[in-house]
N, C-alpha and C positions, 0 to 999 in steps of 0.2 A: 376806189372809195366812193360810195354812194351817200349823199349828202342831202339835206333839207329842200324845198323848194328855194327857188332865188331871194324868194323876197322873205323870208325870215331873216331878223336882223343877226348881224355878228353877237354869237356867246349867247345864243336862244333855241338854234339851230339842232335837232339831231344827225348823227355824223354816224356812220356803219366804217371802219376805218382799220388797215392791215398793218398800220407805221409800227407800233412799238414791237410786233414780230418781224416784220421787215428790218429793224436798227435790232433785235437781237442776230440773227441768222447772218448778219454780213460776218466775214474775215478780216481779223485784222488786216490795216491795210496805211499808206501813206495819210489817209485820212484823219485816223483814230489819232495817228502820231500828232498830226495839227493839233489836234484836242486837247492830247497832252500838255506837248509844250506852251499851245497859249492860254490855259488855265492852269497847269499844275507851278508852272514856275512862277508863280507871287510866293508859293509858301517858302520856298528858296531866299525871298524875300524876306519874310516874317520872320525867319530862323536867320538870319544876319543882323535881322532889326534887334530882336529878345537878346542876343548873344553879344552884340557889340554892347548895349547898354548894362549886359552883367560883366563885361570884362572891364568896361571904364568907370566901372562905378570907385573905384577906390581914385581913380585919377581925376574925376570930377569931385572927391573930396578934400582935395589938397591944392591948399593955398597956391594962388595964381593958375585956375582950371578956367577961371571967368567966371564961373558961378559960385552963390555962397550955399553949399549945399554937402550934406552930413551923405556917406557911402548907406547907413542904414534907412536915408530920406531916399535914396534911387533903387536899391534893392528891396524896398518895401510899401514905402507909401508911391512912387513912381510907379514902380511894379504894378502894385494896386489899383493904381487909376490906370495904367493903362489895360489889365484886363476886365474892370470894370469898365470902360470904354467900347470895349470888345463884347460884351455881353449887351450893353448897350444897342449898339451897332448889330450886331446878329440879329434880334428882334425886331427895329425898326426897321433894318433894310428885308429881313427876311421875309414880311408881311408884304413888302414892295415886290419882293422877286417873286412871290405869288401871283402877284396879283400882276404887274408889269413886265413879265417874264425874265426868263435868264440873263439875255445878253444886255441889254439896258444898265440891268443893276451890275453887274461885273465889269461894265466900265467906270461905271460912275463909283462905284466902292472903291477902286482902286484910283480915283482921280482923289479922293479924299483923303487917304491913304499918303498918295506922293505928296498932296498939299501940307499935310499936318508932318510929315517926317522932314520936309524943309523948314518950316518953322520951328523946329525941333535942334537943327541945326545952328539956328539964331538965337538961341536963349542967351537972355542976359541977365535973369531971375530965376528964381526956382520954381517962382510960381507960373512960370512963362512954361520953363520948362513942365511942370507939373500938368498944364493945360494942353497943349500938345501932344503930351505923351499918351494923355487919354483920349483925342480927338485921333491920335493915330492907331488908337485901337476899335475906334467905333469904327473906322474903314474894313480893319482886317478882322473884325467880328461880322460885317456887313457881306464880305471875300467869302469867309465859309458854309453860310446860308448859299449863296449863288452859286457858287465851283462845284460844291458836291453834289447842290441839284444838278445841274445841266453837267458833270462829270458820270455821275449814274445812270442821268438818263440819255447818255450818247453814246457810251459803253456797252459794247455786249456781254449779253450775260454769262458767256464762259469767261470774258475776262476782267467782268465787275471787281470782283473783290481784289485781285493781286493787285488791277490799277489805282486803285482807289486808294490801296494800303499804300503802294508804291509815291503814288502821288502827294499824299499826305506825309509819309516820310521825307519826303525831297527837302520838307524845313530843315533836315538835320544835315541837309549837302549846305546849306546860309550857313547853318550858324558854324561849320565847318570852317565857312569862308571868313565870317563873321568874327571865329576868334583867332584864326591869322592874320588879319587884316586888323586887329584891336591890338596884335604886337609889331606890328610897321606904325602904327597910328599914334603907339601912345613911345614910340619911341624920341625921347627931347634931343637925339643929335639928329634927326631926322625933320621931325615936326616942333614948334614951340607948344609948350605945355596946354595953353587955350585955345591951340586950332588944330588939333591931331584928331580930338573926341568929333571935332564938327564935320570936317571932310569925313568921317566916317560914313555919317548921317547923308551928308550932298553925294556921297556913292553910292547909297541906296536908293536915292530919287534917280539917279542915272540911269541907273538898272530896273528900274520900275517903270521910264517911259518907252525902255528899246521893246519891256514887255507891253504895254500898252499897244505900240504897234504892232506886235505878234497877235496879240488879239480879236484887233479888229476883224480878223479875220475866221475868228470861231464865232458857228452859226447858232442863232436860238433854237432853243429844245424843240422839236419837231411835237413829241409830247405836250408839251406846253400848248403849243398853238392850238395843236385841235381839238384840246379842250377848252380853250378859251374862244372861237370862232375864230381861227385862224387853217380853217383846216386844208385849205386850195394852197395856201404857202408851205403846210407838212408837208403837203404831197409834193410837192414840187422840190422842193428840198431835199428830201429823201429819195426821188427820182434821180435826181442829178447827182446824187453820191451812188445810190447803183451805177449809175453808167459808170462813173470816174473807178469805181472799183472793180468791176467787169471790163476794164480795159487795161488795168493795172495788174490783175491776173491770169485774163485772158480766155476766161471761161464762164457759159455765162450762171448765174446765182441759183443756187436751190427756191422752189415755193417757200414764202411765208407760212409758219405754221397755224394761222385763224387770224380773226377779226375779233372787231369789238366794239361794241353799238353804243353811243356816247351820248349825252344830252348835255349837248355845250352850257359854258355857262364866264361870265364874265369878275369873277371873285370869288370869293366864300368868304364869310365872316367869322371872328374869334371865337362866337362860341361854338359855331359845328367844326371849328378846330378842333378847340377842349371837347367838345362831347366824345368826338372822333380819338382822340388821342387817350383821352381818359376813361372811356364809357366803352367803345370798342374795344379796344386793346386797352385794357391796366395791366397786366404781365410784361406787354413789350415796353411800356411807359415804365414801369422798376427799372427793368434791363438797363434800358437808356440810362435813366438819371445814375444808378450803380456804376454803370461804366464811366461816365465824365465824371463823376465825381473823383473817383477813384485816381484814374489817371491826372484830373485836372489836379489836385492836390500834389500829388508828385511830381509831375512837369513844370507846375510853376514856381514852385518853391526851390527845385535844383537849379533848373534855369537861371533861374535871377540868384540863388546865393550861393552857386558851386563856386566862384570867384572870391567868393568873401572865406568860405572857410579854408580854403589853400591859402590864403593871405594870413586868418587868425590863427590856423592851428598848427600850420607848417614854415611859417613864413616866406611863402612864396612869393618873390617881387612882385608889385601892382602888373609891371609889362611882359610878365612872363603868364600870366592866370592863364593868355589864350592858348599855350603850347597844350596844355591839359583840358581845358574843355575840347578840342579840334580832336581828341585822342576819341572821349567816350560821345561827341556828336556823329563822327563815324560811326562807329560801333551801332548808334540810335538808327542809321540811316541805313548799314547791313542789314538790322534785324526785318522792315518789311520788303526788303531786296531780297532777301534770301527764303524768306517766311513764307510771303505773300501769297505763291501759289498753292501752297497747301493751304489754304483759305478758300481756292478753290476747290479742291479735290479732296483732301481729309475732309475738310468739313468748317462750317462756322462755330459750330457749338463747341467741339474740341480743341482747335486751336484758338476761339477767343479765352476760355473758361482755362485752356494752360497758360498762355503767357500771360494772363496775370497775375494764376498763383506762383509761376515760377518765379517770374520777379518779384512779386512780393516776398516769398521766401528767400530768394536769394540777396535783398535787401533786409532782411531781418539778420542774414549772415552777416553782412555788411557792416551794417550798426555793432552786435555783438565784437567783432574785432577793432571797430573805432575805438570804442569801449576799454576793451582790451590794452589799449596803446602798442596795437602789434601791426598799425599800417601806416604808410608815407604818405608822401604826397604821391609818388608814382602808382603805389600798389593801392590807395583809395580811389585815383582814377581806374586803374585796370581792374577793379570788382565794381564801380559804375558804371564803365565800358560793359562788361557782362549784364548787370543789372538793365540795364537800358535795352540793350541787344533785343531781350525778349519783350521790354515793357514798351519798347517803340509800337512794336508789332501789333500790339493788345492796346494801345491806347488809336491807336489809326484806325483801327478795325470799331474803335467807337462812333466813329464818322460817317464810316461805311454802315452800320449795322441801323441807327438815327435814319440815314437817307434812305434805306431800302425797305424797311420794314411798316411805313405807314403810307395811305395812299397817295397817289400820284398830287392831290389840291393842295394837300398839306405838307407837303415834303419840306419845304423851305423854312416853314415856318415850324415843322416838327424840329428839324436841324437848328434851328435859332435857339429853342426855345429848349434843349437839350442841352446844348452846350451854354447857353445862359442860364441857365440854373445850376448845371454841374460845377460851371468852371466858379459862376457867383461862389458857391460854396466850399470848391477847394482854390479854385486859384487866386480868390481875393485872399481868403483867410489864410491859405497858402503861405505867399510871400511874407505877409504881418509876422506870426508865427513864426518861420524860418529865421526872418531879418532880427527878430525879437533875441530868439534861442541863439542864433550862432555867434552875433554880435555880445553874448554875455563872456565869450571864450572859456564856458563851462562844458567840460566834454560830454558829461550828463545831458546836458539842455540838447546837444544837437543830437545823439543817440535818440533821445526822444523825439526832435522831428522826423529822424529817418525810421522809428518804430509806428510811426503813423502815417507816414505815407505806406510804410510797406503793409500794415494791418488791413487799409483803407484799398490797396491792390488787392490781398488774398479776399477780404470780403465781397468785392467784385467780382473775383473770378469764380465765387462759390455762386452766385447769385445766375450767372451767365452759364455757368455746370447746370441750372434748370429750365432757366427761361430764354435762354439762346434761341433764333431762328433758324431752324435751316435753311437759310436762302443759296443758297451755293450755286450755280449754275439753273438760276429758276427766273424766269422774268421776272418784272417789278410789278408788273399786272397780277400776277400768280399770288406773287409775297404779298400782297396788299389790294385790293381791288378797289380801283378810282369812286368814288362816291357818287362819280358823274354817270356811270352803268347802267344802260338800261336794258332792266332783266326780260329775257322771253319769257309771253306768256306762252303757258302753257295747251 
């Protein structure tokens, strides 16, 4: 890497520099694994958090829970504030992790995070609990600005996409846990009735500081630095992980396929964000906002009231909801398991643009037989189990598609500001809506939430059928070209 004279200051500096081809051409390798594990398992996290608080919402509403609070107040205005929290959080923190880099802010989001889910635990109001619930979502809107930048940009690009879907699926292995652990919890021969819901909550913070530790030890985005004047620390960084992997293989690494001539720079401000995101690319700016909507509408609204409507229309015991969501959170957690790599190799555009029309369609099946009075409790789970299968897959991939498709300055804050507007618009109004409709116990009403999440999927998936990227095995430099570039003259 040939670099500025000495005395130009950090983030002024022009940088000629091989890193982001260097971190695609490596092999996976024990390395990438680090990566994984100490960023992808907070959503692990997040999917025990969402999940415990939809299984206990009927047992936080019955006399002697400790709190005075209605099942339609925690599956919908709780719900609410905590992904307005989250959208919150994504934006604030995501202009930080721009600007402050990766790793900084993916500790500090997730110390915020552990903080607000403990005092979460401690509620002795509603509006205690109400207050929390949204401060613990401003940490884990803050979590997925940071994780998918520095997740995309440590990743090679042949196995961008499947990790990314993978990794974003893993909330459905929590909430897996989430709603096994919500029928041990809310068990009264077991636990007293207002301290089952709480130890739920203090075993989330337990599991959030072992990951804490795991952490520490995933490195800032090499990318990041040497566009911000950090460039003697990329290299080095990136040097020491050849070696570690050239000795772990045994053989030594292919050339990097080129360079790429930088003019550091120490920020970028909101509006060559917006010009960038809205003025360059307005096609891939649809895509985005299409896909979170879409998905956000449907994930948040199931999430939080699949417990309520096993309770209203089936009469499913309060401590039994979790046996049933643990059924179709699998299923959520298959679908980019098993999907993921044909996201690399079919393609992005066809497998994002199917799985959302298929589950939209196949939740339109769904609805039509609710309707019908021709499903159970068991058989409404196993066509949500299918429904999800595919719509995990297509909603992860909106994560992935956000983080790779704009350039390198902006990624964090394209990611923020993607899912804080999607999710603003389905997963507030989401939960509202849902808790509204299903709490009327009119099977009308809920057929209609489930015709509008799946309407809000198929129009999604029609929209990503045009304006999908093909990024598939393409660097991030390729998909998007850093704003920081500096062109040869001719």
């Amino acid at each position: 890497m040939s670099a500025a004279s000495p005395s130009a200051s950090p983030g002024t500096g022009t940088v000629t520099t091989a890193v982001p081809a260097r971190l695609d051409r490596l092999p996976w390798s024990r390395w990438h694994w680090m990566i994984v594990i100490g960023l992808g398992t907070v959503w692990i996290l997040d999917g025990l958090e969402v999940t415990i608080v939809g299984n206990v919402a009927g047992r936080l509403a019955e006399e002697g829970s400790g709190l005075d609070i209605t099942a339609a107040q925690v599956t919908g205005v709780a719900a609410a504030l905590y992904v307005a929290g989250a959208c919150s959080g994504a934006l604030f923190f995501g202009w930080l992790t721009d600007r402050y880099g990766r790793k900084k802010l993916f500790m500090i989001t997730l110390a915020v995070y552990l903080g607000a889910t403990a005092m979460t635990a401690l509620s002795f109001e509603s509006w205690w609990f109400f207050l929390f619930r949204f401060l613990t979502g401003f940490g884990i809107g803050g979590e997925y600005a940071a994780i998918n930048s520095a997740i995309d940009e440590l990743i090679p690009s042949l196995y961008r996409g499947r990790v990314d879907l993978i990794i974003n699926g893993s909330y459905w292995l929590g909430a897996v846990g989430g709603a096994l652990l919500s029928v041990v919890m809310l068990d009264t021969d077991i636990f007293p009735q207002n301290l089952g819901w709480r130890l739920s909550f203090a075993l989330g913070v337990v599991l959030g500081l072992v990951i804490l530790l795991v952490r520490r030890h995933v490195p800032e985005s090499p990318r990041w630095q040497f566009i911000h004047g950090h460039g003697e620390q990329a290299e080095r960084l990136v040097s020491s992980v050849e070696r570690e992997i050239e000795a772990e293989k045994g053989e030594k690494l292919p050339p990097p396929a080129g360079e790429i001539t930088i003019q550091q720079r120490k920020s970028i401000g909101f509006g060559t964000i917006a010009k960038t995101v809205f003025g360059r690319y307005p096609r891939r700016a649809v895509l985005g906002l299409a896909l979170f909507i879409g998905q956000a509408f449907l994930y948040n609204a199931i999430t939080f009231g699949f417990g309520s409507i096993l309770i209203t229309f089936f009469d499913v015991p309060t401590g039994s909801t979790g046996y049933y969501f643990a059924v179709i959170a699998a299923g959520n957690f298959l679908g980019p398991l098993l999907l993921g790599r044909l996201f690399d190799t079919v393609g992005r555009r066809i497998m994002i643009s199917g799985t959302y029309l298929l589950s939209g369609l196949l939740l339109f099946g769904t609805a039509w037989l609710f309707d019908q009075g021709s499903l159970s409790a068991a058989t409404l789970t196993a066509c949500w189990c299918v429904v999800l299968f595919f719509a995990s897959a297509g909603a992860s991939s909106a994560y992935l598609t956000v983080s790779e498709i704009f350039p390198m300055e902006t990624r964090a804050m394209a990611i923020a500001f993607f899912y804080a507007l999607g999710t603003a618009a389905g997963g507030i109004s989401g939960p509202l809506i849902f808790a509204e409709l299903t709490e009327s116990g009119v099977v009308g009403d809920t057929v209609l939430a489930f015709q509008i999440g799946a309407g809000l999927m198929c129009a999604a998936g029609l929209v990503a059928a045009f304006l999908a990227v093909n990024a598939e095995r393409r660097s991030l430099e390729d998909i998007a070209e850093p704003l920081s570039v500096v062109k040869e003259v001719p």
